[in-house]
C-alpha positions in Angstrom: 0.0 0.0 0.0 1.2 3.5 -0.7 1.8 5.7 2.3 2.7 9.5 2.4 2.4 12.2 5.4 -0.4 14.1 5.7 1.8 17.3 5.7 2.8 16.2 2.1 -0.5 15.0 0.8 -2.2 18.9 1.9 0.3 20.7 -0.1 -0.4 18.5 -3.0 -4.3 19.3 -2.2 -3.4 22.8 -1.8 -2.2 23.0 -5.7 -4.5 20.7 -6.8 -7.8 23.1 -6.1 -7.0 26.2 -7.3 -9.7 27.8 -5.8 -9.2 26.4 -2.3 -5.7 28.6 -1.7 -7.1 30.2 1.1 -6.4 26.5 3.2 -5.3 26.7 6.7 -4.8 24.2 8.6 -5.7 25.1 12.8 -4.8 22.3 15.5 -7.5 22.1 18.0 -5.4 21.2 21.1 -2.8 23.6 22.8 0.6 21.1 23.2 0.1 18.7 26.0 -3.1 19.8 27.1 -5.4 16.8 24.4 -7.7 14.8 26.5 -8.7 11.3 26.7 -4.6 10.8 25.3 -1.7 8.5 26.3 0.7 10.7 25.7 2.3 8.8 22.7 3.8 11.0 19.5 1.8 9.8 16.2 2.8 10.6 13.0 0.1 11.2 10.7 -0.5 9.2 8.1 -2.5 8.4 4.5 -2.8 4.9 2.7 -4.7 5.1 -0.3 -6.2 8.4 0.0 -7.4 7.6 3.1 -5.8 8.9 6.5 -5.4 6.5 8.6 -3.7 7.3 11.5 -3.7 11.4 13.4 -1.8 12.4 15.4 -2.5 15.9 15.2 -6.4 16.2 15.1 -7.2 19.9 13.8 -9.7 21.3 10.8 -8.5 23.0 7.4 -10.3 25.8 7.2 -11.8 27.3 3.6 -12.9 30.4 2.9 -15.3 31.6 0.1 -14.3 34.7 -2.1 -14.8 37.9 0.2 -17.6 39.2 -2.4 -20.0 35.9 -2.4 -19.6 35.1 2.1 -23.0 34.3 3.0 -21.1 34.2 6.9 -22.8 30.6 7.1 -20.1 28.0 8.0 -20.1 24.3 8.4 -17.7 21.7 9.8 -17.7 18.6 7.8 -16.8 15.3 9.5 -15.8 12.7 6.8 -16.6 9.0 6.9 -14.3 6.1 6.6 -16.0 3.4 9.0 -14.4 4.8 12.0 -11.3 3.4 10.6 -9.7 5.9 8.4 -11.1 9.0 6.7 -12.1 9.2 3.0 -10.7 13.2 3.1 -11.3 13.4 -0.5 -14.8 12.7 -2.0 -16.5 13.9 1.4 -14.2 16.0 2.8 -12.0 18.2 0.5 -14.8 18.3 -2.7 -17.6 19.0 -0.4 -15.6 22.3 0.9 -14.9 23.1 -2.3 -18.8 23.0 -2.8 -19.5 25.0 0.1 -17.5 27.6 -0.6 -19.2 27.8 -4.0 -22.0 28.9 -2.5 -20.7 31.8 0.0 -20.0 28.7 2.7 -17.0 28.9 4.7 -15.8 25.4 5.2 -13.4 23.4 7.7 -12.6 19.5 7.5 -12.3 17.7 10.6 -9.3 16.0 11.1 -10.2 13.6 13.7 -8.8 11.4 16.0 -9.9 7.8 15.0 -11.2 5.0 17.8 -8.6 2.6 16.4 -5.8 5.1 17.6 -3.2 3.0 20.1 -3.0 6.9 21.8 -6.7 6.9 23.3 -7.9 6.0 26.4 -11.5 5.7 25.6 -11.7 5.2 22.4 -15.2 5.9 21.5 -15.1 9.3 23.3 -11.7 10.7 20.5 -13.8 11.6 17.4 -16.2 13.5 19.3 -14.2 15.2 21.9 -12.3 16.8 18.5 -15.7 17.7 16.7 -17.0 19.1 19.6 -13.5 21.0 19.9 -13.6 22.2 16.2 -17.2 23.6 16.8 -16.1 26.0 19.8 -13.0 27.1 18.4 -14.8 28.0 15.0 -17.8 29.8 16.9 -15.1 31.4 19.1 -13.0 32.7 16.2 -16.2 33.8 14.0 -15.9 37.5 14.4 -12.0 37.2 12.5 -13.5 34.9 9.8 -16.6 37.0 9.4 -19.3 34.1 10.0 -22.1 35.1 11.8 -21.8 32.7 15.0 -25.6 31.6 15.0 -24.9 30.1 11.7 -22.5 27.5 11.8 -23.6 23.5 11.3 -22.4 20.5 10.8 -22.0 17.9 8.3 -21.2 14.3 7.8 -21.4 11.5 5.2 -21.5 7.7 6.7 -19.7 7.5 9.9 -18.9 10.7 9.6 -22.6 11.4 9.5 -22.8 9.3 13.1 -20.2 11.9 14.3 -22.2 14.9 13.3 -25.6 13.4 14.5 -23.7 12.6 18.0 -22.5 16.2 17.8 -26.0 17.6 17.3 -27.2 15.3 20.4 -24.9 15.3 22.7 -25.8 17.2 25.9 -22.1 16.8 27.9 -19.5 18.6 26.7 -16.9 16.2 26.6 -13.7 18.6 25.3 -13.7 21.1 28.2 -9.7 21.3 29.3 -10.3 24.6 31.6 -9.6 26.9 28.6 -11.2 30.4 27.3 -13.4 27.7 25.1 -14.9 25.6 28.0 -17.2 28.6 28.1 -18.0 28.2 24.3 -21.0 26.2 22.9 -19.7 23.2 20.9 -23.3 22.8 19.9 -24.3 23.0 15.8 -27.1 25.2 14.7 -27.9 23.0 12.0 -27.1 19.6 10.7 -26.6 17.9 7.1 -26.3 14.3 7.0 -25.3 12.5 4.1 -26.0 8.3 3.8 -25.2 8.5 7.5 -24.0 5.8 10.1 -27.5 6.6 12.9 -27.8 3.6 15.1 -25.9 1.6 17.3 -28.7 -0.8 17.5 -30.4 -3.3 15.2 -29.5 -1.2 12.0 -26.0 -0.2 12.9 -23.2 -0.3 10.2 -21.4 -3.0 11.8 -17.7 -2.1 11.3 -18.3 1.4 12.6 -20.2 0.0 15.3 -16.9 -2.7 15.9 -14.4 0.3 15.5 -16.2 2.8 17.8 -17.7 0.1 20.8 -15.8 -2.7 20.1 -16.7 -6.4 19.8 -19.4 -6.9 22.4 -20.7 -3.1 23.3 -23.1 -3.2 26.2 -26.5 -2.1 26.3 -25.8 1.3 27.5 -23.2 1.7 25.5 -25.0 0.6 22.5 -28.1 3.6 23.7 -25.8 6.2 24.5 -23.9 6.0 20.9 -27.4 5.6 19.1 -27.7 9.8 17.8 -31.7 8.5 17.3 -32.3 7.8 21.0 -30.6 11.2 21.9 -32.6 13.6 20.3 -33.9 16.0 22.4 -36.0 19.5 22.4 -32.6 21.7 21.6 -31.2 19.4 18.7 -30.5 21.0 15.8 -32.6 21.3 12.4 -31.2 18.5 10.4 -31.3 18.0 6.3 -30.5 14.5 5.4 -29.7 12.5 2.3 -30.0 8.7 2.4 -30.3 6.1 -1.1 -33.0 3.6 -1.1 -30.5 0.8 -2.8 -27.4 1.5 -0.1 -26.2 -1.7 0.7 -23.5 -0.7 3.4 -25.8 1.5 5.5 -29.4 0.5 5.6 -31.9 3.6 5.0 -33.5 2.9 8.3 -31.0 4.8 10.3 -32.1 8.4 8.6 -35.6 6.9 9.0 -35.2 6.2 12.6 -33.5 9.8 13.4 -36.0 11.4 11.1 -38.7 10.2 13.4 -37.1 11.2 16.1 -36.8 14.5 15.0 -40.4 14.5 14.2 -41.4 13.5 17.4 -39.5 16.7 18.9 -41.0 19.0 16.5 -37.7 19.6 15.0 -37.8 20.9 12.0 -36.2 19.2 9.3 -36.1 17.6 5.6 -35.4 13.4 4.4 -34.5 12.7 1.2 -35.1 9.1 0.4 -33.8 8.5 -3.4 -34.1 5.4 -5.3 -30.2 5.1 -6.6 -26.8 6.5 -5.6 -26.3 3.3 -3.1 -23.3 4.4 -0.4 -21.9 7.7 0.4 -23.8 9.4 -2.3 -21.2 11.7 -4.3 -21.1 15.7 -4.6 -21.5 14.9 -8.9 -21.9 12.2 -11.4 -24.7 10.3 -9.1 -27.6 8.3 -10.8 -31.1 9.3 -11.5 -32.8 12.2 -9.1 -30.3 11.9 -5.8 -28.3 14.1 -8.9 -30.4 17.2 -7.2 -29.1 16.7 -3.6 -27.0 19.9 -3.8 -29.4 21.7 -5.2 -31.7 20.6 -2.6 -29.5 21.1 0.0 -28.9 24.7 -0.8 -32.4 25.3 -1.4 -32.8 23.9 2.4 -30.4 26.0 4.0 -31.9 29.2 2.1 -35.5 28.5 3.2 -34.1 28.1 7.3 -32.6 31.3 7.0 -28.9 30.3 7.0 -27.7 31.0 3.8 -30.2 34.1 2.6 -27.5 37.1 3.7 -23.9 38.4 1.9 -22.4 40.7 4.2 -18.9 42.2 2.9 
Protein backbone atom coordinates (compact mmCIF):
# COMPACT_ATOMS: atom_id res chain seq x y z
CA UNK A 1 0.00 0.00 0.00
CA UNK A 2 1.20 3.47 -0.68
CA UNK A 3 1.77 5.72 2.26
CA UNK A 4 2.65 9.50 2.42
CA UNK A 5 2.35 12.20 5.37
CA UNK A 6 -0.42 14.12 5.68
CA UNK A 7 1.76 17.26 5.71
CA UNK A 8 2.85 16.16 2.14
CA UNK A 9 -0.51 14.96 0.79
CA UNK A 10 -2.19 18.93 1.94
CA UNK A 11 0.34 20.69 -0.07
CA UNK A 12 -0.39 18.53 -2.99
CA UNK A 13 -4.28 19.30 -2.22
CA UNK A 14 -3.35 22.81 -1.85
CA UNK A 15 -2.23 22.96 -5.69
CA UNK A 16 -4.51 20.67 -6.79
CA UNK A 17 -7.80 23.09 -6.10
CA UNK A 18 -7.04 26.17 -7.28
CA UNK A 19 -9.69 27.84 -5.80
CA UNK A 20 -9.24 26.40 -2.31
CA UNK A 21 -5.74 28.60 -1.68
CA UNK A 22 -7.11 30.16 1.10
CA UNK A 23 -6.37 26.52 3.24
CA UNK A 24 -5.34 26.65 6.74
CA UNK A 25 -4.78 24.20 8.64
CA UNK A 26 -5.65 25.11 12.80
CA UNK A 27 -4.76 22.25 15.48
CA UNK A 28 -7.46 22.06 17.99
CA UNK A 29 -5.37 21.24 21.14
CA UNK A 30 -2.84 23.57 22.85
CA UNK A 31 0.56 21.08 23.17
CA UNK A 32 0.11 18.69 26.04
CA UNK A 33 -3.07 19.81 27.14
CA UNK A 34 -5.39 16.85 24.39
CA UNK A 35 -7.70 14.83 26.52
CA UNK A 36 -8.69 11.28 26.69
CA UNK A 37 -4.64 10.82 25.33
CA UNK A 38 -1.69 8.51 26.31
CA UNK A 39 0.74 10.75 25.67
CA UNK A 40 2.29 8.83 22.68
CA UNK A 41 3.78 11.01 19.49
CA UNK A 42 1.76 9.79 16.22
CA UNK A 43 2.75 10.61 12.97
CA UNK A 44 0.07 11.21 10.67
CA UNK A 45 -0.51 9.17 8.15
CA UNK A 46 -2.51 8.38 4.49
CA UNK A 47 -2.79 4.87 2.68
CA UNK A 48 -4.74 5.06 -0.32
CA UNK A 49 -6.15 8.42 -0.04
CA UNK A 50 -7.43 7.62 3.11
CA UNK A 51 -5.82 8.85 6.46
CA UNK A 52 -5.41 6.47 8.64
CA UNK A 53 -3.65 7.30 11.49
CA UNK A 54 -3.69 11.39 13.38
CA UNK A 55 -1.85 12.41 15.44
CA UNK A 56 -2.51 15.94 15.17
CA UNK A 57 -6.39 16.22 15.11
CA UNK A 58 -7.25 19.85 13.84
CA UNK A 59 -9.70 21.29 10.79
CA UNK A 60 -8.45 22.97 7.41
CA UNK A 61 -10.26 25.76 7.20
CA UNK A 62 -11.81 27.27 3.58
CA UNK A 63 -12.90 30.36 2.93
CA UNK A 64 -15.32 31.62 0.10
CA UNK A 65 -14.31 34.68 -2.07
CA UNK A 66 -14.84 37.95 0.19
CA UNK A 67 -17.61 39.20 -2.38
CA UNK A 68 -19.95 35.90 -2.42
CA UNK A 69 -19.62 35.10 2.14
CA UNK A 70 -22.96 34.34 3.03
CA UNK A 71 -21.12 34.19 6.88
CA UNK A 72 -22.84 30.56 7.09
CA UNK A 73 -20.06 28.00 7.97
CA UNK A 74 -20.06 24.26 8.43
CA UNK A 75 -17.69 21.71 9.84
CA UNK A 76 -17.65 18.63 7.81
CA UNK A 77 -16.80 15.28 9.46
CA UNK A 78 -15.78 12.75 6.83
CA UNK A 79 -16.64 9.00 6.91
CA UNK A 80 -14.33 6.12 6.60
CA UNK A 81 -16.02 3.40 8.96
CA UNK A 82 -14.35 4.78 12.04
CA UNK A 83 -11.28 3.41 10.60
CA UNK A 84 -9.73 5.94 8.41
CA UNK A 85 -11.12 9.01 6.70
CA UNK A 86 -12.08 9.15 3.03
CA UNK A 87 -10.73 13.23 3.07
CA UNK A 88 -11.26 13.37 -0.50
CA UNK A 89 -14.81 12.74 -2.05
CA UNK A 90 -16.53 13.86 1.40
CA UNK A 91 -14.16 15.99 2.75
CA UNK A 92 -12.00 18.17 0.50
CA UNK A 93 -14.85 18.33 -2.71
CA UNK A 94 -17.60 19.04 -0.43
CA UNK A 95 -15.60 22.28 0.93
CA UNK A 96 -14.93 23.07 -2.35
CA UNK A 97 -18.76 22.96 -2.81
CA UNK A 98 -19.55 25.02 0.08
CA UNK A 99 -17.52 27.57 -0.63
CA UNK A 100 -19.20 27.79 -4.02
CA UNK A 101 -22.04 28.89 -2.46
CA UNK A 102 -20.70 31.75 0.00
CA UNK A 103 -20.03 28.70 2.70
CA UNK A 104 -16.96 28.94 4.74
CA UNK A 105 -15.76 25.42 5.24
CA UNK A 106 -13.39 23.39 7.71
CA UNK A 107 -12.56 19.53 7.49
CA UNK A 108 -12.35 17.69 10.57
CA UNK A 109 -9.32 16.03 11.14
CA UNK A 110 -10.23 13.59 13.67
CA UNK A 111 -8.81 11.44 15.96
CA UNK A 112 -9.85 7.76 14.98
CA UNK A 113 -11.24 5.00 17.76
CA UNK A 114 -8.57 2.64 16.42
CA UNK A 115 -5.83 5.13 17.56
CA UNK A 116 -3.16 3.03 20.11
CA UNK A 117 -3.01 6.87 21.78
CA UNK A 118 -6.66 6.94 23.32
CA UNK A 119 -7.86 6.04 26.40
CA UNK A 120 -11.49 5.68 25.60
CA UNK A 121 -11.72 5.18 22.38
CA UNK A 122 -15.23 5.92 21.46
CA UNK A 123 -15.12 9.30 23.29
CA UNK A 124 -11.66 10.71 20.46
CA UNK A 125 -13.82 11.55 17.36
CA UNK A 126 -16.16 13.48 19.32
CA UNK A 127 -14.19 15.21 21.87
CA UNK A 128 -12.31 16.82 18.50
CA UNK A 129 -15.73 17.73 16.67
CA UNK A 130 -17.01 19.15 19.58
CA UNK A 131 -13.52 21.00 19.86
CA UNK A 132 -13.57 22.22 16.24
CA UNK A 133 -17.16 23.58 16.84
CA UNK A 134 -16.13 25.97 19.82
CA UNK A 135 -12.97 27.11 18.44
CA UNK A 136 -14.79 27.99 14.98
CA UNK A 137 -17.81 29.83 16.87
CA UNK A 138 -15.07 31.37 19.12
CA UNK A 139 -13.00 32.69 16.23
CA UNK A 140 -16.23 33.75 14.02
CA UNK A 141 -15.92 37.54 14.39
CA UNK A 142 -12.04 37.23 12.51
CA UNK A 143 -13.47 34.94 9.79
CA UNK A 144 -16.60 37.03 9.38
CA UNK A 145 -19.31 34.11 10.01
CA UNK A 146 -22.09 35.06 11.81
CA UNK A 147 -21.76 32.75 15.00
CA UNK A 148 -25.63 31.59 15.01
CA UNK A 149 -24.94 30.08 11.69
CA UNK A 150 -22.52 27.50 11.79
CA UNK A 151 -23.56 23.45 11.29
CA UNK A 152 -22.40 20.45 10.78
CA UNK A 153 -21.96 17.88 8.31
CA UNK A 154 -21.21 14.25 7.84
CA UNK A 155 -21.38 11.49 5.21
CA UNK A 156 -21.52 7.66 6.74
CA UNK A 157 -19.72 7.47 9.92
CA UNK A 158 -18.86 10.68 9.58
CA UNK A 159 -22.63 11.38 9.54
CA UNK A 160 -22.78 9.32 13.07
CA UNK A 161 -20.16 11.90 14.26
CA UNK A 162 -22.17 14.89 13.32
CA UNK A 163 -25.62 13.38 14.51
CA UNK A 164 -23.72 12.62 18.03
CA UNK A 165 -22.51 16.19 17.79
CA UNK A 166 -25.97 17.62 17.32
CA UNK A 167 -27.19 15.35 20.38
CA UNK A 168 -24.94 15.33 22.70
CA UNK A 169 -25.83 17.17 25.94
CA UNK A 170 -22.11 16.84 27.86
CA UNK A 171 -19.47 18.59 26.75
CA UNK A 172 -16.87 16.19 26.58
CA UNK A 173 -13.70 18.60 25.30
CA UNK A 174 -13.74 21.08 28.24
CA UNK A 175 -9.67 21.29 29.32
CA UNK A 176 -10.35 24.60 31.58
CA UNK A 177 -9.58 26.87 28.64
CA UNK A 178 -11.23 30.38 27.34
CA UNK A 179 -13.36 27.71 25.14
CA UNK A 180 -14.93 25.60 28.00
CA UNK A 181 -17.21 28.56 28.05
CA UNK A 182 -17.99 28.24 24.33
CA UNK A 183 -20.95 26.18 22.91
CA UNK A 184 -19.72 23.21 20.88
CA UNK A 185 -23.30 22.85 19.91
CA UNK A 186 -24.34 23.02 15.76
CA UNK A 187 -27.12 25.20 14.68
CA UNK A 188 -27.91 23.01 11.98
CA UNK A 189 -27.12 19.63 10.67
CA UNK A 190 -26.61 17.94 7.08
CA UNK A 191 -26.27 14.26 6.97
CA UNK A 192 -25.34 12.53 4.10
CA UNK A 193 -26.00 8.34 3.83
CA UNK A 194 -25.21 8.49 7.46
CA UNK A 195 -24.02 5.79 10.12
CA UNK A 196 -27.49 6.63 12.86
CA UNK A 197 -27.78 3.58 15.13
CA UNK A 198 -25.86 1.56 17.26
CA UNK A 199 -28.68 -0.80 17.54
CA UNK A 200 -30.35 -3.33 15.23
CA UNK A 201 -29.46 -1.19 12.01
CA UNK A 202 -25.99 -0.22 12.90
CA UNK A 203 -23.16 -0.27 10.16
CA UNK A 204 -21.45 -2.96 11.76
CA UNK A 205 -17.70 -2.06 11.27
CA UNK A 206 -18.26 1.36 12.59
CA UNK A 207 -20.24 -0.03 15.25
CA UNK A 208 -16.87 -2.66 15.87
CA UNK A 209 -14.38 0.26 15.47
CA UNK A 210 -16.25 2.76 17.82
CA UNK A 211 -17.66 0.09 20.84
CA UNK A 212 -15.77 -2.66 20.14
CA UNK A 213 -16.71 -6.38 19.79
CA UNK A 214 -19.36 -6.87 22.40
CA UNK A 215 -20.68 -3.06 23.29
CA UNK A 216 -23.06 -3.19 26.21
CA UNK A 217 -26.49 -2.10 26.33
CA UNK A 218 -25.79 1.33 27.51
CA UNK A 219 -23.20 1.68 25.47
CA UNK A 220 -25.00 0.65 22.50
CA UNK A 221 -28.11 3.65 23.73
CA UNK A 222 -25.79 6.16 24.46
CA UNK A 223 -23.93 6.03 20.93
CA UNK A 224 -27.40 5.58 19.15
CA UNK A 225 -27.74 9.77 17.79
CA UNK A 226 -31.73 8.55 17.26
CA UNK A 227 -32.27 7.77 21.04
CA UNK A 228 -30.56 11.21 21.93
CA UNK A 229 -32.64 13.61 20.26
CA UNK A 230 -33.92 15.99 22.38
CA UNK A 231 -36.00 19.51 22.43
CA UNK A 232 -32.60 21.73 21.63
CA UNK A 233 -31.23 19.40 18.74
CA UNK A 234 -30.54 21.04 15.78
CA UNK A 235 -32.59 21.28 12.37
CA UNK A 236 -31.21 18.51 10.44
CA UNK A 237 -31.31 17.96 6.29
CA UNK A 238 -30.52 14.47 5.43
CA UNK A 239 -29.74 12.49 2.28
CA UNK A 240 -29.95 8.72 2.42
CA UNK A 241 -30.35 6.13 -1.09
CA UNK A 242 -33.01 3.63 -1.08
CA UNK A 243 -30.47 0.81 -2.77
CA UNK A 244 -27.44 1.52 -0.06
CA UNK A 245 -26.24 -1.73 0.73
CA UNK A 246 -23.53 -0.73 3.43
CA UNK A 247 -25.82 1.47 5.54
CA UNK A 248 -29.38 0.51 5.64
CA UNK A 249 -31.85 3.62 4.96
CA UNK A 250 -33.49 2.91 8.33
CA UNK A 251 -30.96 4.80 10.31
CA UNK A 252 -32.11 8.39 8.56
CA UNK A 253 -35.63 6.95 9.03
CA UNK A 254 -35.21 6.20 12.62
CA UNK A 255 -33.52 9.82 13.36
CA UNK A 256 -36.01 11.44 11.07
CA UNK A 257 -38.73 10.18 13.38
CA UNK A 258 -37.10 11.22 16.12
CA UNK A 259 -36.82 14.51 15.03
CA UNK A 260 -40.43 14.53 14.17
CA UNK A 261 -41.36 13.47 17.44
CA UNK A 262 -39.51 16.65 18.88
CA UNK A 263 -41.04 18.96 16.45
CA UNK A 264 -37.69 19.60 14.97
CA UNK A 265 -37.84 20.91 12.01
CA UNK A 266 -36.23 19.19 9.34
CA UNK A 267 -36.06 17.57 5.59
CA UNK A 268 -35.38 13.40 4.43
CA UNK A 269 -34.54 12.73 1.19
CA UNK A 270 -35.14 9.09 0.43
CA UNK A 271 -33.85 8.48 -3.40
CA UNK A 272 -34.05 5.37 -5.25
CA UNK A 273 -30.22 5.07 -6.63
CA UNK A 274 -26.84 6.53 -5.65
CA UNK A 275 -26.25 3.35 -3.09
CA UNK A 276 -23.32 4.37 -0.41
CA UNK A 277 -21.92 7.74 0.44
CA UNK A 278 -23.82 9.41 -2.30
CA UNK A 279 -21.15 11.65 -4.33
CA UNK A 280 -21.06 15.65 -4.61
CA UNK A 281 -21.50 14.89 -8.86
CA UNK A 282 -21.93 12.18 -11.39
CA UNK A 283 -24.73 10.26 -9.15
CA UNK A 284 -27.64 8.33 -10.76
CA UNK A 285 -31.09 9.31 -11.45
CA UNK A 286 -32.80 12.20 -9.12
CA UNK A 287 -30.33 11.89 -5.77
CA UNK A 288 -28.34 14.11 -8.86
CA UNK A 289 -30.44 17.24 -7.20
CA UNK A 290 -29.07 16.67 -3.55
CA UNK A 291 -27.02 19.94 -3.81
CA UNK A 292 -29.44 21.74 -5.20
CA UNK A 293 -31.72 20.64 -2.59
CA UNK A 294 -29.45 21.08 -0.01
CA UNK A 295 -28.90 24.75 -0.77
CA UNK A 296 -32.42 25.32 -1.43
CA UNK A 297 -32.78 23.86 2.42
CA UNK A 298 -30.40 26.04 4.05
CA UNK A 299 -31.89 29.16 2.09
CA UNK A 300 -35.48 28.47 3.24
CA UNK A 301 -34.15 28.15 7.33
CA UNK A 302 -32.61 31.29 7.00
CA UNK A 303 -28.93 30.27 6.99
CA UNK A 304 -27.67 31.04 3.78
CA UNK A 305 -30.21 34.05 2.56
CA UNK A 306 -27.53 37.08 3.68
CA UNK A 307 -23.89 38.39 1.89
CA UNK A 308 -22.37 40.66 4.17
CA UNK A 309 -18.85 42.22 2.94
Amino acid sequence: MKSISLKKFLVFMLFSFETLSAQQFIPLWPDGAMPNSKGLLLEDKIVNERIVTVGTPGIHAFFPASAENRRCAVLICPGGGYERIAYIGSGLQLAKWFNSIGITAFVLNYRLPTSPDLEEKEKGALQDAQRAMKLIRANAKNWNIDSSKIGVQGTSAGGHLAAMLGTMTKDLSAIHDSLDKISCRPDFMLLLSPVISMGEFAHQGSRKNLLGEQPTSEMIHAYSAELQVSASTPSTFIVHAFNDKAVSPKNSFLFYEALLNKKITSSLHIFPQGAHAILLHHNPGSVEQWTSLCSAWLDEMGFTTDIKK
